[in-house]
Every structure is written in C-alpha cells, then in structure tokens.
FIRO-157343 format. One line per 4 residues: number of its first residue (from 1); their letters; for each residue x, y, z of C-alpha. Coordinates in nm, 3 decimals, m for minus. Example, Ala and Ser with C-alpha at 12.3 -4.5 7.8 and 13.67 -1.06 7.14 Angstrom:
REM FIRO-157343
1) AS) 1.230 m0.450 0.780  1.367 m0.106 0.714
This chain:
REM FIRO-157343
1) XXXX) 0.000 0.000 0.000  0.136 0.310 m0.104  0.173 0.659 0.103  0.195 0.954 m0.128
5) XXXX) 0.200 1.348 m0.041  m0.061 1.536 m0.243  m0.215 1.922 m0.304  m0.542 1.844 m0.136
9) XXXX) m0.761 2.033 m0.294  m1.041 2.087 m0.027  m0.765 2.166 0.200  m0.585 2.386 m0.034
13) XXXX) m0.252 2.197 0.166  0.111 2.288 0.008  0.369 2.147 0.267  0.395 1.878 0.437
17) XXXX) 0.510 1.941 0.816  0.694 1.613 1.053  0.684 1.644 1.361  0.944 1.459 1.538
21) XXXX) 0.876 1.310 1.890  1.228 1.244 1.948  1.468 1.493 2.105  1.808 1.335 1.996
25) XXXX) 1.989 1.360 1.667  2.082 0.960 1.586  1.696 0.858 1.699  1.583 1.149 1.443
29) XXXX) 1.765 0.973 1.180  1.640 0.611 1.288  1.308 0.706 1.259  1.292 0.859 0.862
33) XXXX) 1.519 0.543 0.802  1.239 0.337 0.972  0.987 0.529 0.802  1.168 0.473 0.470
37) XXXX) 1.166 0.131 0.526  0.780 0.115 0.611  0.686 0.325 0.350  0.874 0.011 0.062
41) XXXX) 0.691 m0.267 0.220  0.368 m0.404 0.028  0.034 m0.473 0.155  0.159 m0.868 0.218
45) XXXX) 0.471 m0.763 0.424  0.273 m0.523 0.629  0.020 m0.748 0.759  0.358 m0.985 0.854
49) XXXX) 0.433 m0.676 1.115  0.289 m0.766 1.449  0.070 m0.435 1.688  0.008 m0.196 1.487
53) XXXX) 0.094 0.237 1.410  m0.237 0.314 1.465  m0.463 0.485 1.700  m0.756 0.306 1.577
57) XXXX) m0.656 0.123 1.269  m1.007 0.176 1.117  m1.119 0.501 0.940  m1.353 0.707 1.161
61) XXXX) m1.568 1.025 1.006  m1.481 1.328 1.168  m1.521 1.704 1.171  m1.242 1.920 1.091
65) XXXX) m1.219 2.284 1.184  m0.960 2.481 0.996  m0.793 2.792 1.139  m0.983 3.047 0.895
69) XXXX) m1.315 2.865 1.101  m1.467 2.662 0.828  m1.547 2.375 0.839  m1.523 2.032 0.690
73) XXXX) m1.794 1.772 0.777  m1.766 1.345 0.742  m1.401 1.385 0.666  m1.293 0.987 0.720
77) XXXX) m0.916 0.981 0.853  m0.681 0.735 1.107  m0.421 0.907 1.334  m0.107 0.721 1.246
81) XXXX) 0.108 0.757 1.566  0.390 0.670 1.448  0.436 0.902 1.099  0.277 1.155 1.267
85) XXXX) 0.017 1.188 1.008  m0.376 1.179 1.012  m0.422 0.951 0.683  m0.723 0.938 0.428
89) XXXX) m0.799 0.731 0.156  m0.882 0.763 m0.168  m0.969 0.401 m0.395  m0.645 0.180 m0.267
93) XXXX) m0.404 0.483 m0.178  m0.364 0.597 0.160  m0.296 1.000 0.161  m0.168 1.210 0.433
97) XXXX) m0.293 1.558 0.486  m0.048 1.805 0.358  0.028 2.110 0.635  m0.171 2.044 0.951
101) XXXX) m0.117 2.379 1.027  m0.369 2.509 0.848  m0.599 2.250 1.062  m0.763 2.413 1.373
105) XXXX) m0.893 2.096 1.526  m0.982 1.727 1.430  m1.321 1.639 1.609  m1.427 1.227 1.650
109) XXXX) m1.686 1.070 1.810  m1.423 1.013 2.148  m1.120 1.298 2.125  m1.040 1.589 2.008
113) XXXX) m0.735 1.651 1.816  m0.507 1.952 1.790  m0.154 2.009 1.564  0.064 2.228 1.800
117) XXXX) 0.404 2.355 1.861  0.616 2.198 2.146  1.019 2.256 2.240  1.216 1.930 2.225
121) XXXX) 1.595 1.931 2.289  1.563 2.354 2.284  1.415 2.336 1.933  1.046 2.373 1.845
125) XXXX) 0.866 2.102 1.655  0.495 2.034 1.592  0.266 1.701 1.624  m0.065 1.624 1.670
129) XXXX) m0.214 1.569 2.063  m0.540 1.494 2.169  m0.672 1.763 2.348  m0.758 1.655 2.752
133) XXXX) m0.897 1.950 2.884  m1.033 2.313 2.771  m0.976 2.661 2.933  m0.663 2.865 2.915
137) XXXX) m0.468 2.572 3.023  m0.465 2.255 2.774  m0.355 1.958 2.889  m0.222 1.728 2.571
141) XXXX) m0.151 1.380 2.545  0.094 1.313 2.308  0.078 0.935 2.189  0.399 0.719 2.101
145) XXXX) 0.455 0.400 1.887  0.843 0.267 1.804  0.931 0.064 1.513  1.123 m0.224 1.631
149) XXXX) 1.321 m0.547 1.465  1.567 m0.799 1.567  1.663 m1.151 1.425  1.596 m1.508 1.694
153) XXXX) 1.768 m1.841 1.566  1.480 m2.095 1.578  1.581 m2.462 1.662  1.676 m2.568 1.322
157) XXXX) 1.902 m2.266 1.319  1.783 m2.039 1.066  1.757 m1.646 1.168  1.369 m1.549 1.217
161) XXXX) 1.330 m1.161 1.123  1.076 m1.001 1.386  0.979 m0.676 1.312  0.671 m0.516 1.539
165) XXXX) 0.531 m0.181 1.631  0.541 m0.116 2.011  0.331 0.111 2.195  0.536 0.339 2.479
169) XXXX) 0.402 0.521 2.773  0.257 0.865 2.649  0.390 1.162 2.717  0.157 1.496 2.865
173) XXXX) 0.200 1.852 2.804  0.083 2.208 2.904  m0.015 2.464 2.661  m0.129 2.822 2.757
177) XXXX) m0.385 2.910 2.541  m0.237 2.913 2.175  0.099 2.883 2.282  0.413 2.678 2.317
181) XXXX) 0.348 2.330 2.430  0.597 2.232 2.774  0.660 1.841 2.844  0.533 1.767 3.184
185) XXXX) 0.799 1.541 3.359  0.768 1.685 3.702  0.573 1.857 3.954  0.839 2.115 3.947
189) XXXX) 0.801 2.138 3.586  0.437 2.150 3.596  0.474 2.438 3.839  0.692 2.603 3.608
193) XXXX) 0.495 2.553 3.315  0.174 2.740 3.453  0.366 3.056 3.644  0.257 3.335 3.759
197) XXXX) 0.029 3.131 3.935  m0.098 3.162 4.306  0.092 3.005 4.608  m0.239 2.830 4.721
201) XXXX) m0.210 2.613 4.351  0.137 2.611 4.393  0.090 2.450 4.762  m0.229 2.261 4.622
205) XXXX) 0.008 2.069 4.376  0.252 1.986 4.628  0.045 1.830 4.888  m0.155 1.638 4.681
209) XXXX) 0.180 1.488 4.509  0.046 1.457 4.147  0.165 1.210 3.968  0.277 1.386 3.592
213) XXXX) 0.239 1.057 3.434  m0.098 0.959 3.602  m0.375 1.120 3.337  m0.627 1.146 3.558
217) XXXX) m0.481 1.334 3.823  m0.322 1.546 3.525  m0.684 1.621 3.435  m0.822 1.718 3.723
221) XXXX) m0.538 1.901 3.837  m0.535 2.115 3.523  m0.944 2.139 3.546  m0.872 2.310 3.864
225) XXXX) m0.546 2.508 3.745  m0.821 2.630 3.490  m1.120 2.714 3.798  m0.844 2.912 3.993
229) XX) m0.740 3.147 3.725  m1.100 3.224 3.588
C-alpha cells in the first residue's frame, strides 16, 4: 500500500510538516530510516508486522475545523502515531494531509485533536495531541509507537526476522492558550509551566503529590489550574 503526499484540494494543503517526537539527533535519523523502510513494504509484508501504528486502525468520520473557522464535515481519517500523520484514503491509496497547520482541530466521536508547537531538545517542533482538557490551560496527550526489529535463531538454526510496532508510555504537556506546548515530567516542571500562578495552587500541587504521568490526576489538576485562574 502506497503513502503519497498530495495538493489536497479541499484543504488547499502545500507542505507537508513532521513532527518529530524524538529529542536526539541519531533517533531522528532512525526514525525517517524506519519510516523509509515502512513506507517500501507491500500490503503482504505489512500485515507480517505484528501491533500496529495506529490509533484506531479503522477510518472514523470526523469534523475538521480549519484555522480560517470553516469547516469540513464526514471527513474519514486514522491518526497514524507513528508518521505523525492523520491519513485518508482515496480508492487503494492511503494520503496524508499536507500542512496540519492550516488545521484548527480534528473532532471524533471520542477525542479531540489539535496540531501544535512543542520545544524538544531547545528546538520547536509540531505534532498532533489529543486535546484533555479546555480553558486557558490545555492539557495534551501526546501518543507514542516505536518501530522495532531484531533476528531469533529458531531450533533448526535459521535467523527469524521479527519486526513489530510497540506502543510506549505517552507523554503529557501544558499549553497556555495558543501557545508553546511544555513536556510535563515533574511537579516542578508543571509548576513552572503554569507561572505566575498563586501560592495556594502552587501549595495545592505539592500536597496532593500529582503524579505527571498519572492522566487522571493530570486532568483534574489542570481542570482546577483552569477554575483558579478564571
């Protein structure tokens, strides 16, 4: 199955944007060599990769909101974690929208979808998150999927080529309204990310030891970030 980049013309897209979720130079360059890789398999030697680079590997209808406010109604895409990309089809080619930039917001039935600037290793990069919370605060979850392979001798001897997609453990951010989005790997961090901010949050955060990898806590914690700044 092919992946091509195209001038969409509902979309009116002209560059393509990657967003890399890695903050080191050689992983960079593993992942468009993995990529590369991907992209020359055929149908047959994808279905011979085991998990999967998908959110949901089905297409789901959607509503896209572009920056300009328009809107785009029964859209059908996939959020492919690990390109980055929200994919479409169109007969037996799967497409990739061009410059999520110009996208405002990607609405399913279950999440909301945003493409957003974040700093990794003191450079900014973009990727899509799904949106947690509202308010000035936004708490984004930003998902991860590595491509991995390796070769196990069987008992006859021959080498047995394994190559899978593996899930990892999302990571969260904070985003102030439409601003730069921080990684939240720390309490102190979070308390960083959403100064000036009153002491009673501040002590709030503290007592109640929030777990910055715990997404529940992250959402309610930035729900009430949100109710003490109104």
């Amino acid at each position: 199955m092919r992946f091509l980049f195209i001038f969409f013309p509902v979309f009116i897209f002209t560059l393509f944007c990657y967003g890399q979720n890695r903050t080191d130079f050689k992983d960079a360059m593993e992942k468009i060599h993995q990529q590369k890789m991907i992209s020359g398999l055929n149908k047959n030697d994808e279905n011979q990769i085991s998990g999967s680079p998908y959110l949901y590997k089905q297409f789901k209808s959607c509503l896209i909101i572009k920056t300009d406010h328009s809107e785009i109604r029964d859209m059908v895409l996939r959020f492919n974690i690990f390109r980055n990309a929200m994919e479409f089809k169109q007969k037996e080619t799967i497409l990739e929208i061009a410059d999520p930039t110009l996208i405002r917001r990607i609405v399913f039935d279950s999440c909301v979808f945003i493409y957003a600037p974040y700093t990794a290793a003191n450079k900014i990069r973009l990727s899509y998150f799904q949106l947690l919370t509202e308010g000035k605060y936004q708490l984004l979850k930003m998902y991860k999927v590595d491509f991995k392979e390796s070769g196990n001798i069987n008992d006859v001897g021959p080498v047995i080529d394994s190559k899978r997609f593996e899930s990892r453990q999302p990571d969260y951010y904070l985003r102030y309204r439409s601003g730069m989005a921080y990684l939240l790997n720390s309490r102190k961090g979070l308390i960083r990310a959403i100064q000036p901010i009153s002491q009673e949050v501040i002590d709030s955060i503290q007592q109640k030891k929030i777990n910055v990898h715990n997404e529940t806590e992250l959402i309610n914690t930035v729900i009430y970030i949100n109710n003490s700044t109104n």
